[in-house]
DRENBA-233451 format. One record per atom (N, C-alpha, C): residue number from 1; atom name; x, y negated, z negated; chain; residue in three letters. Coordinates in Angstrom, 1 decimal, m for minus. Each point is the difference from the previous one (the first is absolute). Last residue first. Layout:
REM residues N
(node NUM; 'CA'; (X; Y; Z); 'A'; 'ALA')
...
REM end
This chain:
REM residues 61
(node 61; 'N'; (24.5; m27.7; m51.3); 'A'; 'UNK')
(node 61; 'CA'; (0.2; 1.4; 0.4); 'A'; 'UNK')
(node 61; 'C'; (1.2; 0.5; m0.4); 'A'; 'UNK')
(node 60; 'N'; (m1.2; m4.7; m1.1); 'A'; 'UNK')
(node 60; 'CA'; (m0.3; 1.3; m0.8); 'A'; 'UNK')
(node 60; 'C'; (0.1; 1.1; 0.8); 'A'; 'UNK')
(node 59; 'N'; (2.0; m3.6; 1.7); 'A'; 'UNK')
(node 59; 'CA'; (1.0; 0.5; m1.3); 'A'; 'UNK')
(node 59; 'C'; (m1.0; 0.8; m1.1); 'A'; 'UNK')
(node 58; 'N'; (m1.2; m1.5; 5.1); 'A'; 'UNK')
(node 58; 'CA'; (0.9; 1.3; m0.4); 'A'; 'UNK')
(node 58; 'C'; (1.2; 0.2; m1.5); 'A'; 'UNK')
(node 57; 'N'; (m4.6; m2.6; 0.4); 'A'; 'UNK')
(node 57; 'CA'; (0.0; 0.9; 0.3); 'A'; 'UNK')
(node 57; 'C'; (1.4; 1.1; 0.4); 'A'; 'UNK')
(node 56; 'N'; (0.1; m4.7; m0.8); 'A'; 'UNK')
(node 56; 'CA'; (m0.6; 0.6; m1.8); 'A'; 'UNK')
(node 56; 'C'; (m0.2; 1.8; 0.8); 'A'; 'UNK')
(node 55; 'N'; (1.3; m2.8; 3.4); 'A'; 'UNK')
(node 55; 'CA'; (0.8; 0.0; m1.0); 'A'; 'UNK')
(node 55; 'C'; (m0.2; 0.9; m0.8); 'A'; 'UNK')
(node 54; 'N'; (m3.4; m1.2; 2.5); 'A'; 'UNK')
(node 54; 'CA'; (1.0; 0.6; 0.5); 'A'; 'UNK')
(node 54; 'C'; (1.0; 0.3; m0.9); 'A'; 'UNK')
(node 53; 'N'; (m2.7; m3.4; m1.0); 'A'; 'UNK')
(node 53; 'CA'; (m0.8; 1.6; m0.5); 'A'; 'UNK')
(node 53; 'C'; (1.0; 0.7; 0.9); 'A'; 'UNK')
(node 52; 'N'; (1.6; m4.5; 0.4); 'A'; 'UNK')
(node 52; 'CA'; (0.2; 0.8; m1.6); 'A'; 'UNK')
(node 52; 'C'; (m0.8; 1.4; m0.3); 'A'; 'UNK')
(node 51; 'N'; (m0.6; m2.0; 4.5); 'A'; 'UNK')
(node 51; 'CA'; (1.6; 0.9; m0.2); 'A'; 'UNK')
(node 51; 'C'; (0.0; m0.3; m2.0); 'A'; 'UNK')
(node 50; 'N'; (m3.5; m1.6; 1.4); 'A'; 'UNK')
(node 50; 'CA'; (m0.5; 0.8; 0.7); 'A'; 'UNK')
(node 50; 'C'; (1.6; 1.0; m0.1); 'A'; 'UNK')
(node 49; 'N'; (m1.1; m4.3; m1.8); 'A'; 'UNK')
(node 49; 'CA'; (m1.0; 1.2; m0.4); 'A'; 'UNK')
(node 49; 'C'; (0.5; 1.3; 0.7); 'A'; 'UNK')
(node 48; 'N'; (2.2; m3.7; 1.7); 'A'; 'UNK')
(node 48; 'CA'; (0.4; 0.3; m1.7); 'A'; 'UNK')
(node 48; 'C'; (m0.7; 1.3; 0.0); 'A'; 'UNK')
(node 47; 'N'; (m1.9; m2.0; 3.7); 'A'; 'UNK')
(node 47; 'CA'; (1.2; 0.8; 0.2); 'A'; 'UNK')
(node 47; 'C'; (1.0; 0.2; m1.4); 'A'; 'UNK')
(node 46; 'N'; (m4.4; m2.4; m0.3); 'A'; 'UNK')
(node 46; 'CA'; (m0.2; 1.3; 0.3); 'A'; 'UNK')
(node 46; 'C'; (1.3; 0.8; 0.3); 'A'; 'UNK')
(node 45; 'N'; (0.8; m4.5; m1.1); 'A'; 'UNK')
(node 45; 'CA'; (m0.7; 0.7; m0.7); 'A'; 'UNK')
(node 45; 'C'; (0.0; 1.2; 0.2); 'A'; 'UNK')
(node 44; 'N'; (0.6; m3.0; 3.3); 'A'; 'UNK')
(node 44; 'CA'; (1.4; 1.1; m0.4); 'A'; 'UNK')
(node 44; 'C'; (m0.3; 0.2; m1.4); 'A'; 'UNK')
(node 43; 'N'; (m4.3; m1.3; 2.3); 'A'; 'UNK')
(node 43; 'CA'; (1.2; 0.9; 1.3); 'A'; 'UNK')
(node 43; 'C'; (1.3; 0.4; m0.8); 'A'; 'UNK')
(node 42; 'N'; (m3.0; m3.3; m1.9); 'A'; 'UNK')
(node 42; 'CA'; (m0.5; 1.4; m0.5); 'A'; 'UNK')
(node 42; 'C'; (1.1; 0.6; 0.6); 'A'; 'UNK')
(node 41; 'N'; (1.2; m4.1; 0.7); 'A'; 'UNK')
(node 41; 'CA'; (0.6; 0.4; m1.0); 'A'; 'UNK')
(node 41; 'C'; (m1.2; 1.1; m0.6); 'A'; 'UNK')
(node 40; 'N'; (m1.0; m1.5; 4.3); 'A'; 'UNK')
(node 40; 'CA'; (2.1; 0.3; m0.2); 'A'; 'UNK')
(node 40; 'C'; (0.2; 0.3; m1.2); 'A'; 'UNK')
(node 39; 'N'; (m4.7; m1.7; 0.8); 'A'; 'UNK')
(node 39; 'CA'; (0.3; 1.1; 0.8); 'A'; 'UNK')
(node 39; 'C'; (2.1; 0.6; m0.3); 'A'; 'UNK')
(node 38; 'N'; (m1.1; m4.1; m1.5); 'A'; 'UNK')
(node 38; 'CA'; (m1.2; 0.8; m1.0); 'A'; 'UNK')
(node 38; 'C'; (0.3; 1.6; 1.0); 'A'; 'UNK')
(node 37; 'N'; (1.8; m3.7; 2.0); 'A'; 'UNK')
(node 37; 'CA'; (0.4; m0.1; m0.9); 'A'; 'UNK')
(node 37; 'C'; (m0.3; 1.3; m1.1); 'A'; 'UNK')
(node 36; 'N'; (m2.7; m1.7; 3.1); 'A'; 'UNK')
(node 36; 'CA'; (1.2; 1.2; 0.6); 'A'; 'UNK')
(node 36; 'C'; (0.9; 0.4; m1.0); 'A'; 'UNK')
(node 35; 'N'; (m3.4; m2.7; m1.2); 'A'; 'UNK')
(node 35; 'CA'; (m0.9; 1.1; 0.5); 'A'; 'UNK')
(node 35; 'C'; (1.1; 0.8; 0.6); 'A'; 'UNK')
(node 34; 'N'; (0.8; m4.6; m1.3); 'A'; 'UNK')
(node 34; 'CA'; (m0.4; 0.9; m1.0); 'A'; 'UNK')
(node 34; 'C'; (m0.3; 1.6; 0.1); 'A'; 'UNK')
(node 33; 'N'; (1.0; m3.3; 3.9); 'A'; 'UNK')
(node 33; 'CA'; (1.2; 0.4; m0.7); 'A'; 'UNK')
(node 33; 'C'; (m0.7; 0.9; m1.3); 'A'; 'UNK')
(node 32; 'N'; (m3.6; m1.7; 2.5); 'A'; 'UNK')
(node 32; 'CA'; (0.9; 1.5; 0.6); 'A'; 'UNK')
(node 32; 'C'; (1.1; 0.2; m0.4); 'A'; 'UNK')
(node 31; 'N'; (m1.8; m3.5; m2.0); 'A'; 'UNK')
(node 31; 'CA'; (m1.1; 1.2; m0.1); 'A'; 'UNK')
(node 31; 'C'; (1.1; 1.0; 0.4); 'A'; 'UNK')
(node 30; 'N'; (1.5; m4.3; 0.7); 'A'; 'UNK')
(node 30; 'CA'; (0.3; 0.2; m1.0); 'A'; 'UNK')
(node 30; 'C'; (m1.3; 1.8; m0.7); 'A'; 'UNK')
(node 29; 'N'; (m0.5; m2.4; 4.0); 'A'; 'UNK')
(node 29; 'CA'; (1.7; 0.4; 0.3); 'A'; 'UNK')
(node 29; 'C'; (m0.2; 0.8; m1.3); 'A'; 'UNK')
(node 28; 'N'; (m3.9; m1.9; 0.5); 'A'; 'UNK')
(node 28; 'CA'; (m0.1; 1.0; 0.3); 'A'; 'UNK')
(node 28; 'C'; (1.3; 0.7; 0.5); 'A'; 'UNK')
(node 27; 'N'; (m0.6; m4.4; m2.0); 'A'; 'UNK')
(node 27; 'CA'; (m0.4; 1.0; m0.9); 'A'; 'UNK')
(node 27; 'C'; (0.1; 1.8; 0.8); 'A'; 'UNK')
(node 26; 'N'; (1.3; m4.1; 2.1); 'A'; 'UNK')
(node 26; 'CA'; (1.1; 0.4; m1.0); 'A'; 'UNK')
(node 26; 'C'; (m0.8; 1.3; m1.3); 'A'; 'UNK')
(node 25; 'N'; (m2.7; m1.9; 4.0); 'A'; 'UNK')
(node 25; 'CA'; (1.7; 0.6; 0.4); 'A'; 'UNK')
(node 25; 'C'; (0.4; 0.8; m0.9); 'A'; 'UNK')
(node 24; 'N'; (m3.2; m3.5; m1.4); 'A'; 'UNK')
(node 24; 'CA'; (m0.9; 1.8; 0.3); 'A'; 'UNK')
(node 24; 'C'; (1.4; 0.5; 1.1); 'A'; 'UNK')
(node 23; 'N'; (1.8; m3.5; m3.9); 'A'; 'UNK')
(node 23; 'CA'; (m1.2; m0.1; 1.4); 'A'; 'UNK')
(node 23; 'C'; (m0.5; 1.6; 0.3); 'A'; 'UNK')
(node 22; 'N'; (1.3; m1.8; m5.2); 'A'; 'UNK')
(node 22; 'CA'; (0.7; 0.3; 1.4); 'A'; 'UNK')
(node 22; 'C'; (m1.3; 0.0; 0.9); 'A'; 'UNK')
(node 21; 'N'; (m0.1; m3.5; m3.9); 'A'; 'UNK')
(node 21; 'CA'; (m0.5; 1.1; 0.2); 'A'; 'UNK')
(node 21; 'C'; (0.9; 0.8; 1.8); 'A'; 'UNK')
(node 20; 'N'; (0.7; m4.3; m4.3); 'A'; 'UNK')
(node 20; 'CA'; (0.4; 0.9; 1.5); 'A'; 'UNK')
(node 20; 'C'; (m0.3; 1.0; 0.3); 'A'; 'UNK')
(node 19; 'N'; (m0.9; m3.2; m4.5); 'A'; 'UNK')
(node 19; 'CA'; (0.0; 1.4; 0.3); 'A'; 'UNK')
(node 19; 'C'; (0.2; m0.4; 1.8); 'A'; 'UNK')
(node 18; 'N'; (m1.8; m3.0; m2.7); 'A'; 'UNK')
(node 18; 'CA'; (1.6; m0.7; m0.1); 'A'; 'UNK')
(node 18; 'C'; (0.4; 1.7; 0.7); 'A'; 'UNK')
(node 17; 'N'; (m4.6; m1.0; m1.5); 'A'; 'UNK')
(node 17; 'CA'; (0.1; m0.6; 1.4); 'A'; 'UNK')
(node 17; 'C'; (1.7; m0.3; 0.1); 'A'; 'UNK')
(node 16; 'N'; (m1.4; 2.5; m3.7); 'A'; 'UNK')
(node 16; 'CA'; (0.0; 0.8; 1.1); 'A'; 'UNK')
(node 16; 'C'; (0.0; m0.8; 1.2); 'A'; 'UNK')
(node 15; 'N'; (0.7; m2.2; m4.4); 'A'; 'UNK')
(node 15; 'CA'; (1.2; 1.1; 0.7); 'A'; 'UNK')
(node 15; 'C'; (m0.3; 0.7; 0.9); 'A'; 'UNK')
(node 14; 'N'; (m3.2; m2.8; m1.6); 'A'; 'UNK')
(node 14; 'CA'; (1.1; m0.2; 0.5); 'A'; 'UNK')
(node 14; 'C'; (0.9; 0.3; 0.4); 'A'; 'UNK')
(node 13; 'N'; (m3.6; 1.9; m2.6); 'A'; 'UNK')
(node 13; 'CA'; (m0.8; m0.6; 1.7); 'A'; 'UNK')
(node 13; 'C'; (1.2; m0.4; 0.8); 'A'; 'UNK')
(node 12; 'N'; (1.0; 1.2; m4.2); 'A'; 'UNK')
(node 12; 'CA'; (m0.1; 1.5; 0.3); 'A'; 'UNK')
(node 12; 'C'; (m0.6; m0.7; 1.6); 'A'; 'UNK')
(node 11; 'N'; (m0.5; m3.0; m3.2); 'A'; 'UNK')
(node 11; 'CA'; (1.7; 0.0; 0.3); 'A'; 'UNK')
(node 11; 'C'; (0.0; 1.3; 1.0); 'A'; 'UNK')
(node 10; 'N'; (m4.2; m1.1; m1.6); 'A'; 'UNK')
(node 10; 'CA'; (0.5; m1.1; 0.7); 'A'; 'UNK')
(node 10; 'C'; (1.7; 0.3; 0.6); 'A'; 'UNK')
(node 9; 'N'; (m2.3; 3.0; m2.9); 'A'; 'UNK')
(node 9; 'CA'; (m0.4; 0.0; 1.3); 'A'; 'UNK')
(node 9; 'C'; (0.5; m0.7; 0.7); 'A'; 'UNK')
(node 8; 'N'; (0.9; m0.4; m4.7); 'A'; 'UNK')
(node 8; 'CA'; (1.1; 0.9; 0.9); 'A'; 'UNK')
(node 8; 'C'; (m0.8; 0.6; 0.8); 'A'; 'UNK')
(node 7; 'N'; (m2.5; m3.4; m2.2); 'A'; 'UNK')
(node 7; 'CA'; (2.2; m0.5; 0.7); 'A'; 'UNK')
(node 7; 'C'; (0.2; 1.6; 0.2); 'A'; 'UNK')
(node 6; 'N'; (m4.2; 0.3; m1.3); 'A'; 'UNK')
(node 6; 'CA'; (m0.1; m1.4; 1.2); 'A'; 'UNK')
(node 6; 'C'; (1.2; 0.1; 0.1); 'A'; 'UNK')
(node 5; 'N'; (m0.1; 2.3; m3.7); 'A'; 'UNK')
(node 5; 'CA'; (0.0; 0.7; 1.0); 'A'; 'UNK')
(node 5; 'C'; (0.0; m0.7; 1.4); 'A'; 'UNK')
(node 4; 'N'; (0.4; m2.1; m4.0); 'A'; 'UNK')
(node 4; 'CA'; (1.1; 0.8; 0.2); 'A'; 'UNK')
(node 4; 'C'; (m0.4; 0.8; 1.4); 'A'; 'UNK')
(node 3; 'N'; (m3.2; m2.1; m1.8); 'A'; 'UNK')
(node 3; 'CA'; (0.8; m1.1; 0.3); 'A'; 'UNK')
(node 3; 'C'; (1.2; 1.0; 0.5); 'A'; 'UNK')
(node 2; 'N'; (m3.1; 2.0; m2.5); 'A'; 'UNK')
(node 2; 'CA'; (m0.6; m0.3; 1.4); 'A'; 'UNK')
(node 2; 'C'; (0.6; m0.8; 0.8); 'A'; 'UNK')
(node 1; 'N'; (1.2; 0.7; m4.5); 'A'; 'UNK')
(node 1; 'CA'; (0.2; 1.2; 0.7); 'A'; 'UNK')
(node 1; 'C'; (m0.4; m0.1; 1.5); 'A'; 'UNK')
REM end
């Protein structure tokens, strides 16, 4: 059992020195894309929300 685990550290050690970690640029491109991204799709969310309660409103009055 102990043996098992030594190998899948060992392997788990490997694969991460084989990983490309992004640069502090690309992380912080990739932030503000998530974040606007994230901003646009509450924004036409809310605009759904907002004419389906319209809606719902003049087919209950």
């Amino acid at each position: 059992m102990a043996n098992k685990l030594a190998d899948y550290i060992k392997a788990s050690v490997e694969e991460m020195k084989k990983v490309t970690w992004p640069t502090k640029k690309e992380t912080y491109n990739y932030t503000l894309l998530v974040i606007g991204l994230s901003l646009a799709v509450a924004a036409f969310l809310g605009a759904l929300d907002y004419l389906f309660n319209w809606l719902l409103g003049l087919v209950i009055k």
